[in-house]
C-alpha positions in Angstrom: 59.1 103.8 119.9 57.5 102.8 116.5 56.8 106.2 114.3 56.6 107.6 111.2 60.4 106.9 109.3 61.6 103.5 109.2 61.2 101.2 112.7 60.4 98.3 113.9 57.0 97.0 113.8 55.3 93.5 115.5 52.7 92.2 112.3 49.7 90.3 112.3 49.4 88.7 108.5 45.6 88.0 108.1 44.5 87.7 104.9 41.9 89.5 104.1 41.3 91.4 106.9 41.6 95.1 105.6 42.7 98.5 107.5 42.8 101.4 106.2 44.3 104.9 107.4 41.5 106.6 108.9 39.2 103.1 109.4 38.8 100.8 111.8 38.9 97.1 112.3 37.8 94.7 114.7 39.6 91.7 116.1 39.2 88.7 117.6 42.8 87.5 119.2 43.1 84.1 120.4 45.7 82.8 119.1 48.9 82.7 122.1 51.5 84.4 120.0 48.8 87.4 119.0 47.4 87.3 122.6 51.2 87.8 123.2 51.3 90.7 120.8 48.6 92.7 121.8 50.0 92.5 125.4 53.3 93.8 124.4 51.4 96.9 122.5 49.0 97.7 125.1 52.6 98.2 127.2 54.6 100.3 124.1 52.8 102.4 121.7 49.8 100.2 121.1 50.7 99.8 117.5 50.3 96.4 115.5 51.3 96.3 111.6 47.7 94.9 109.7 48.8 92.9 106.4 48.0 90.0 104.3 49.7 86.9 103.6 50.7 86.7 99.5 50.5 83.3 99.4 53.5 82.3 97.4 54.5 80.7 100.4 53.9 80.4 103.9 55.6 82.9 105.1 55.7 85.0 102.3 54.0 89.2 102.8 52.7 91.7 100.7 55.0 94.6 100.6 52.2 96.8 102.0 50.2 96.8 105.4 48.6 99.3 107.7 49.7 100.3 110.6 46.7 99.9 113.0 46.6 101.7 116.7 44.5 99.4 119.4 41.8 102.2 120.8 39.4 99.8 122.5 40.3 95.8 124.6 38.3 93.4 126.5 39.9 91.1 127.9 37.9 87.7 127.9 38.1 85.6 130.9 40.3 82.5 129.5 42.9 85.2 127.6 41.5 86.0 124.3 41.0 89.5 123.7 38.5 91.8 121.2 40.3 94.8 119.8 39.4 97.6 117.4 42.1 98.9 115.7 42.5 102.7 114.0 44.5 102.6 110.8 47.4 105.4 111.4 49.3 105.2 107.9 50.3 102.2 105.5 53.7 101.1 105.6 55.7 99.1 103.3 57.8 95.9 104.7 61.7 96.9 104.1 62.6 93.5 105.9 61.9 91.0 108.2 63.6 91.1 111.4 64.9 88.3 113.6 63.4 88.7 116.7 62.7 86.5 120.0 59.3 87.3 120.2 56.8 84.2 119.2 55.0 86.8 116.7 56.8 88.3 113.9 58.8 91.8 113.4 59.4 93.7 110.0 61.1 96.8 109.6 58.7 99.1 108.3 58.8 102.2 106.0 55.8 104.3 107.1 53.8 106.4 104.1 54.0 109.4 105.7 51.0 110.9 102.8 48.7 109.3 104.9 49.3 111.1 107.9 48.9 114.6 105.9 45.6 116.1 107.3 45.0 117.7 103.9 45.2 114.7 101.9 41.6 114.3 100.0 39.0 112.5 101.8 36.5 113.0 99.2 35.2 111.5 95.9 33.0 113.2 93.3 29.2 113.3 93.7 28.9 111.2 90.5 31.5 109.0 91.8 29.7 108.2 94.7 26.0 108.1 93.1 27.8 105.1 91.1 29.2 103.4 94.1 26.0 103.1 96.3 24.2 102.1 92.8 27.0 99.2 92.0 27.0 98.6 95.7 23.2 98.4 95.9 22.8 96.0 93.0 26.0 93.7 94.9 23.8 93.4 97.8 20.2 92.9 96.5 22.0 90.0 93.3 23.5 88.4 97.0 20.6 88.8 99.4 22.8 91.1 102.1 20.1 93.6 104.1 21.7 96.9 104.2 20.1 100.0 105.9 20.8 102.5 102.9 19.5 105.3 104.5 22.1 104.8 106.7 24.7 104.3 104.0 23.7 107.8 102.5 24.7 109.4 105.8 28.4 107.9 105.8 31.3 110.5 104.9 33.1 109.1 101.5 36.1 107.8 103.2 34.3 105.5 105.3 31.9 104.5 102.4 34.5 103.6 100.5 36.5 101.5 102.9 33.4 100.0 104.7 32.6 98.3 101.2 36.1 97.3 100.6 36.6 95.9 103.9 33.3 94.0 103.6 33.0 91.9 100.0 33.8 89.0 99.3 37.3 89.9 96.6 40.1 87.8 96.8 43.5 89.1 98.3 45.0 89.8 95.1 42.1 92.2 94.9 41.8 93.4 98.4 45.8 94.3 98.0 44.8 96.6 95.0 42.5 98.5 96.9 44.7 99.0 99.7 47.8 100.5 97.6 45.2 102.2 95.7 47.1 105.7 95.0 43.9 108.1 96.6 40.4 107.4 98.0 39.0 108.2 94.1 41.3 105.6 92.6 40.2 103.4 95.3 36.4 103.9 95.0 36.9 103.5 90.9 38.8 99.8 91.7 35.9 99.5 94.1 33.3 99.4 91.1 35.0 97.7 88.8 35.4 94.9 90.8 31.9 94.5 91.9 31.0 94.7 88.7 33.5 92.1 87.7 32.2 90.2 90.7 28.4 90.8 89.9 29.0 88.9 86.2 30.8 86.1 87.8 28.1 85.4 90.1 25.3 85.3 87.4 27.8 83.0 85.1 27.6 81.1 88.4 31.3 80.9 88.3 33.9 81.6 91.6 32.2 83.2 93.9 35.2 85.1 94.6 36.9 88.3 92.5 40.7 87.5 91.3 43.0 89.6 90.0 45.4 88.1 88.2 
């Protein structure tokens, strides 16, 4: 049984593809070993380990992922499936395991903070007048059509990690703002990058944030 503590945990490295504890994230499975994957977790604890690739090789991981609990499947008729996943907690990879299985297994060292029901899911009103205002200017320089009325009626958690899951960063950058420390030092990263992004775009250099 995968739990907070140290255990085993199947992984699905997708760079990125962002999860946070608290959000969710919706999947597309087709490949066989992740079809395999999300059979095995609909049978155990329905838990699969969300993290990205790091790119110095082709197997290599970032030390942290989410931890991502599959609430709703379809099944498609030729074997894919659709999954949402609920991010539980991060977890940091301890070690790779050898395993049988045709996906891959790391031990994992949950960050039991994120399971704390009073950790802070809130950001300062100025805080978040200056995230909808970098956000709005993000989407108007790139043409996106976003219902901000809508946007004004989101909580600040999932502000915060619907705009992180959503642009364009690299996943140097997307790594920062999931090991981001709290939700405020999150949404702070959140703006400077944007803004980082926003002059790169009118340089009409990468389209792409990197951190380096």
């Amino acid at each position: 049984m995968t739990g907070p503590g140290r255990s085993a945990l199947p992984i699905f490295p997708l760079e990125g593809a962002l999860l946070f504890p608290g959000g969710s994230l919706p999947l597309h499975i087709f490949e066989p070993r992740y079809r395999a994957m999300v059979e095995d977790a609909l049978n155990g604890d329905g838990l699969i380990g969300m993290i990205q690739p790091s790119g110095k090789d082709s197997r290599s991981l970032f030390d942290i992922g989410c931890v991502g609990r599959i609430i709703d499947c379809s099944e498609l008729a030729d074997g894919r499936y659709n999954i949402v996943l609920e991010g539980v907690a991060r977890f940091r990879v301890v070690r790779e395991l050898e395993v049988t299985t045709p996906y891959r297994q790391v031990e994992a060292a949950w960050q039991e903070a994120d399971l704390d029901e009073d950790r802070d899911l809130s950001i300062s009103p100025i805080m978040r007048s200056a995230l909808e205002t970098e956000s709005r200017r993000f989407a108007d320089q790139h043409g996106y059509q976003v219902d901000w009325g809508a946007v004004r009626q989101l909580d600040d958690e999932t502000f915060v990690h619907l705009v992180a899951q959503v642009a364009p960063f690299d996943p140097a950058a997307k790594q920062a703002l999931l090991e981001a420390d709290s939700l405020t030092a999150r949404a702070d990263l959140l703006i400077q990058c944007m803004e980082f992004f926003r002059l790169f775009s009118v340089s009409g250099d990468d389209e792409r944030v990197t951190l380096q």
